[in-house]
Residue, then its C-alpha position, 0 to 999 in steps of 0.5 A: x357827153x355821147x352815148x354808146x347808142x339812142x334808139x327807139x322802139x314802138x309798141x301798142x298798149x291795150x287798155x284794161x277797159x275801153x276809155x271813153x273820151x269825147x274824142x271817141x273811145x280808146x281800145x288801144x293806144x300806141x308809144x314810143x321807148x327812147x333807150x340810152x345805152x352807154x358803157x362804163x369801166x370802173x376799177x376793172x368793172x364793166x357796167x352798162x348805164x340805161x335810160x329809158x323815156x316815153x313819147x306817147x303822142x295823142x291822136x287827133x289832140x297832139x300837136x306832133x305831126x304824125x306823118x313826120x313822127x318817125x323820121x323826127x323821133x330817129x333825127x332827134x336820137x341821133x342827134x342826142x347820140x352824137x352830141x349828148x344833147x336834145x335838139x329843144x329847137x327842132x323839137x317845139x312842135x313835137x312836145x311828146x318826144x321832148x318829153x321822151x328824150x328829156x326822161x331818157x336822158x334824166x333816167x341814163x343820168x339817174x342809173x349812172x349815179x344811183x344804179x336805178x335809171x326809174x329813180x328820176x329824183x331824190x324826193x320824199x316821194x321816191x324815198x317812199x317817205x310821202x306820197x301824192x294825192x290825186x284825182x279820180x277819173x271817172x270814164x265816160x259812160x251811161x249813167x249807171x256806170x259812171x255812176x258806179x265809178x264813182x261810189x267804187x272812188x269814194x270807198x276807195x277813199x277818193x276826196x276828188x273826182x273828175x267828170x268826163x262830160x258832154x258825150x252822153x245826153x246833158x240831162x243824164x250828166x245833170x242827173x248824175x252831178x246832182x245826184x252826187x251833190x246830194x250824196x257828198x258835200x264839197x267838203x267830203x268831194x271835190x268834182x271836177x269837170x272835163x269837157x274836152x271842148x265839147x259845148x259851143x260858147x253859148x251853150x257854155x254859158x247856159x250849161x255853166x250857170x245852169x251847174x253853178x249850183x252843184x258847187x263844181x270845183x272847175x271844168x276843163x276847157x268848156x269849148x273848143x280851142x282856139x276861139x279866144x273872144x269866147x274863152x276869155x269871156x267865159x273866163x272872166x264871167x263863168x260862175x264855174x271856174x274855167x281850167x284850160x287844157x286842150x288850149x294850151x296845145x301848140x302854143x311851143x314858145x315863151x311869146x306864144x304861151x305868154x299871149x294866150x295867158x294875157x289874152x284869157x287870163x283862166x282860173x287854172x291850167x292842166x299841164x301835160x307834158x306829153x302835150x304842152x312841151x315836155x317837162x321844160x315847157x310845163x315849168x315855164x307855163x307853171x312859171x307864168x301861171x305863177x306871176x299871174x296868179x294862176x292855178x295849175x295842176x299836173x296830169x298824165x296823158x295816157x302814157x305807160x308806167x315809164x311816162x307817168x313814173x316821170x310825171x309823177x317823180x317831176x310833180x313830187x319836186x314841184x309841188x307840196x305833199x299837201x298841195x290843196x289840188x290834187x294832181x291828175x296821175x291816175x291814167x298810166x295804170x289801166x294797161x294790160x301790157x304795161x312796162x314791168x319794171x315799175x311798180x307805182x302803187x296807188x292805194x285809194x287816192x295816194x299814188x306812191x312811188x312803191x308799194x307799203x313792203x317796199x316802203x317799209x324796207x326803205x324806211x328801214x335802211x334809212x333808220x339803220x344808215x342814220x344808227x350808222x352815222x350816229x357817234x355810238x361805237x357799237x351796234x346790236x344785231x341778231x343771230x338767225x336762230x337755226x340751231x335755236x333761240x336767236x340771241x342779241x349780240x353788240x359789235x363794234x362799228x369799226x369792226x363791221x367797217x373793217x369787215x366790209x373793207x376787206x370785202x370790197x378789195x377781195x372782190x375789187x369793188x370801187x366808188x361808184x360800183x353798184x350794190x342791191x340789198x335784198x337781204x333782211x336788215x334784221x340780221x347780219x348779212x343785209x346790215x353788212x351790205x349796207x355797210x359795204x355801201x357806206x364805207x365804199x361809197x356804192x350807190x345803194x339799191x335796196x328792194x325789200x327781201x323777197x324770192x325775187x330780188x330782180x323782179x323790177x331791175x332793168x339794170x344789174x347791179x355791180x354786187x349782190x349778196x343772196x340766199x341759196x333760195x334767191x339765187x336759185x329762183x332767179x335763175x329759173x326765171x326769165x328775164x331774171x336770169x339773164x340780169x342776174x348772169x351779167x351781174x359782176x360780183x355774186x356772193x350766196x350765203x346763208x345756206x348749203x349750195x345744192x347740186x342743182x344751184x351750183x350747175x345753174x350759176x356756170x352760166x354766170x358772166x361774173x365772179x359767183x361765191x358762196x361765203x362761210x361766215x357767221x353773226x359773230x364774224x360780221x358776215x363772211x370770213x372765206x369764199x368759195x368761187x362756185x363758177x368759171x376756171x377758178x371754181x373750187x371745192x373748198x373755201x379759202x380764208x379772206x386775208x387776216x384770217x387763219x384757221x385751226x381745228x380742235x380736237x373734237x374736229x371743230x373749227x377755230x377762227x383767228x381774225x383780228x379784225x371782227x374777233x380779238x380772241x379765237x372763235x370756236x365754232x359748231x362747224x365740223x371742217x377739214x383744213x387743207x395743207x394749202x389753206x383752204x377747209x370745207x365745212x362738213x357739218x355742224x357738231x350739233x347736227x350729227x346724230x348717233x344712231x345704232x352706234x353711227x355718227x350720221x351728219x345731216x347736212x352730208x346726208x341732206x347733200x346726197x338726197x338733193x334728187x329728192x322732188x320734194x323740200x325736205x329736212x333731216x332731224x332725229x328722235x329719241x329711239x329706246x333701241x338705237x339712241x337716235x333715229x333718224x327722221x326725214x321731214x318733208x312736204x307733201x308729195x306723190x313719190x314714195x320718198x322711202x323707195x329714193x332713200x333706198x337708191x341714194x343711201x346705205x342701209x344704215x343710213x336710212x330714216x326710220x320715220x317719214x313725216x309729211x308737213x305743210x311747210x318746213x321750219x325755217x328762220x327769218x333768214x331762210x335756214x333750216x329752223x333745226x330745233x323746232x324741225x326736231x321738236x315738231x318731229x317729236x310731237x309728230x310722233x308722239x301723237x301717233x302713237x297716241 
């Protein structure tokens, strides 16, 4: 497989706080982004695949040569780009752009696929169904704040700790472990303890009888690497069970890993890809650890949240939810500039692979998926409830199919084409969507509803479905904007398209409609293209679907597919000799006042400048039958001065009432009935 382009970029990383090891302290530390660029055609369809993976050596510890980084990192590049493969042999003793290029290539694999190039795996962990508990690292420091350190991990909920030792006064880092021995059980806290190298072989011994007491879970690599007599000895006498990290280092085939294992026989290792080989030599260490019955864990080495995402989702597939060791995978979130795609959660000691709304959503296209595949004809969904109470319906689960079918040959969406769900599942609109998915075979990319759906997409989808609302904040968000312009398929429903909505989606690339339709239709019935040569002013019906209009002006649906009988509507229209109809406004919208039939939503349209949200309603009036009302939040313009300029004296409001926030449905329309309510409240309270 070759790829339109394998590139790499550097970029410095500045640490929330200092980080104090005993190599010294760390203000800021430097990367490297290897990006996977291709591009795919399906059914008509452009999309541009991406992978992206982290080389983050570690100065003065890795094993990569740093006069050569660059030149290896470009040399490996291209020979990935040429030949769709990583030169593993030219890359031994670089085990951090191993790991780069192994993580690139997976996230280009994973976004072909699945649509996101973050979603490494399929595990329980990136489903959101469990998450991974980890230790927490308590930087260097005095004795006072380390101290602190830890009384802040312990409310957090920590049941592991690891100590960094050996660069303060010994007597102090004593101090402190007794201390914390006396406050906590092993049963309440698990103390871990990371040398780094810093004490000499005898001092070792001494230091280590001398901790024994404290009942210490392990240390890292108590002296340096490379003295192995020393090593082993500790190994096989400490009191303290010995974890090797550093030693580990350099060791680059399956002969060198094997000898150092026989040689030293340690308790535990500490993997980290980063250092020990990338993800392929981490597992062949975890596989000889294995037939040696030796512990190991897996740590981040102060990468970025692209490295340990993949750490992370790699440690999911290897290890158990609940594994007894905690794994070391608190280090990528402790950067101020960090990568803004990936939103890792940490929540006390769990890391999870998104955060408890995310999780939520998730869990709920998994329950409704599983409705889907169940052998019951029908399913229930709910109305939105912007005329009034929502109400409960049950449809047939051949018709949403035929619904979503329809859908994707009007918009030529094929298998493999990629659709984002960022709509509530509660009503229609995001059950449809998922449908769409199911029945057309679409990798499915759901993010919890939000005003920003594209917040954490690198990657734009084939197909998205949003509200009004969403749209609009997108596109008034950089690097939101410019994925949402370059996805394919766009449909707006739920809500009136505003002038300023319908100026901003022209610089949209793909094809951008808003969709008339209904809970009862199953979603959309007609589709309006908003942008390009064949933007319109009207909608036109989806194949199937006829129209008429009654007498008192509303309009009549005839679709087999969704209806089996005509479906009168609320929905003032006029239907055009070609077909085509506008939506004028709801029945139950016009108000009759001084003897004039006004539409609130044709009104609303004409009062779009107004520089404040805002919604038409009416009150009962002794002299006109109905006055009209505008509700509005607060502002400094005087509102009554606009009204004048943008409608006729008839038109006007009568009363202007200022309130927190509008009225709105779950879905995000205009809640009419309570808008009109809480005018009348409103009201009657002021003339009290």
């Amino acid at each position: 497989m070759s790829f339109l382009s394998v590139s790499f970029r550097s970029e410095t990383l500045h640490f929330k706080q200092p980080a104090g090891t005993s190599r010294g302290i760390y203000h800021e530390r430097r990367v490297w982004y290897v990006e996977v660029r291709g591009e795919q055609t399906t059914g008509g369809l452009s999309r541009s695949p991406y992978g992206i993976g982290e080389c983050a050596p570690l100065p003065d510890l890795s094993c990569d040569d740093p006069a050569r980084y660059e030149e290896v990192l470009a040399q490996a590049c291209r020979h990935l780009q040429q030949t769709g493969e990583i030169p593993f042999e030219m890359l031994q003793s670089f085990p951090s752009i191993l790991m780069g290029l192994e993580t690139a290539l997976r996230s280009y694999h994973a976004c072909l696929v699945g649509g996101s190039p973050f979603r490494l795996y399929d595990s329980p962990f990136t489903r959101g169904e469990q998450s991974i508990v980890i230790n927490g690292l308590i930087w260097m420091g005095n004795y006072e704040e380390m101290a602190a350190r830890v009384e802040e991990k312990v409310a957090a909920g920590f049941s592991c700790i690891k100590l960094k030792i050996g660069a303060i006064d010994y007597a102090q880092e004593r101090r402190l472990i007794e201390h914390l021995r006396s406050r906590f059980s092993p049963a309440q806290l698990q103390i871990r303890l990371d040398a780094n190298g810093a004490f000499s072989p005898q001092l070792a011994e001494e230091r280590l009888a001398d901790l024994a007491p404290f009942s210490i879970h392990s240390i890292e690599q108590p002296i340096a690497a490379g003295g192995w007599e020393a090593m082993a000895d500790l190994c096989r006498h400490s009191p303290i069970p010995i974890a090797l990290d550093e030693e580990l280092i350099g060791h680059n085939n399956t002969a060198a890993r094997t000898r150092l294992l026989d040689a030293l026989r340690p308790q535990y290792l500490v993997l980290k890809p980063s250092l020990h080989g990338g993800f392929s030599g981490a597992e062949e260490w975890m596989a000889l650890a294995d037939e040696r019955g030796i512990g190991h864990w897996c740590t981040s080495a102060l990468e970025s949240n692209v490295g340990l995402n993949a750490i992370a989702q790699w440690c999911s597939t290897r290890y158990t939810a609940d594994a007894a060791l905690p794994q070391g995978l608190g280090t990528g979130q402790i950067f101020v500039d960090n990568y803004p795609h990936i939103a890792l959660s940490l929540e006390g000691q769990r890391l999870w692979a998104a955060d408890a709304t995310e999780r939520a959503f998730q869990a709920q296209v998994r329950a409704f998926t599983d409705e889907w595949q169940q052998p019951s004809p029908t399913m229930k969904v709910k109305t939105s409830g912007s005329t009034g109470r929502p109400k409960t319906l049950e449809v047939k689960k051949r018709d949403m199919a035929a619904s979503a079918h329809r859908t994707l040959e009007a918009l030529q969406l094929a298998p493999h084409h990629t659709a984002l769900l960022c709509l509530p599942l509660d009503y229609v609109a995001g059950k449809m969507m998922t449908v769409r998915a199911l029945v057309g075979n679409l990798p499915l990319i759901a993010v919890a509803p939000s005003s920003h759906p594209l917040r954490h997409q690198q990657v734009a989808p084939s197909f998205i479905a949003v509200t009004p609302m969403q749209a609009l904040t997108t596109l008034q968000t950089p690097g939101e904007r410019e994925c949402f312009c370059s996805i394919p398929r766009i449909l707006i429903g739920g809500g009136a398209v505003s002038q300023q909505l319908l100026a901003a989606v022209q610089a949209c690339e793909g094809e951008v409609y808003s969709t008339y339709g209904m809970t009862e239709t199953l979603s959309h019935i007609a589709l309006r293209r908003l942008n390009g040569p064949s933007a319109a002013d009207a909608y036109t019906p989806l194949p199937d679907v006829s129209l008429s209009i009654d007498e008192s002006g509303r309009l009549l649906i005839h679709d087999p597919l969704t209806t089996p009988r005509p479906l009168l509507t609320n929905d003032r229209a006029e239907l055009r000799p070609d077909g085509t109809f506008r939506i004028l406004g709801r029945v139950d919208n016009v108000v009759c006042s001084g003897g004039l039939k006004l539409q609130l939503e044709e009104l609303e349209e004409r009062l779009a400048e107004l520089p404040c949200p805002f919604l038409l309603t009416a009150v009962p009036d002794p002299l006109l039958g109905e006055a009209l009302t505008l509700l509005h939040e607060p502002t400094t313009t005087p509102l009554s001065q606009l009204c004048v300029e943008l409608l006729n004296k008839y038109e006007q409001p009568r009363h202007y009432l200022c309130i927190p926030h509008l009225p709105l449905t779950a879905t995000g329309k205009p809640a009419r009935a309570e808008a009109a309510r809480l005018a009348r409240t409103l009201l009657k309270g002021n003339a009290l």
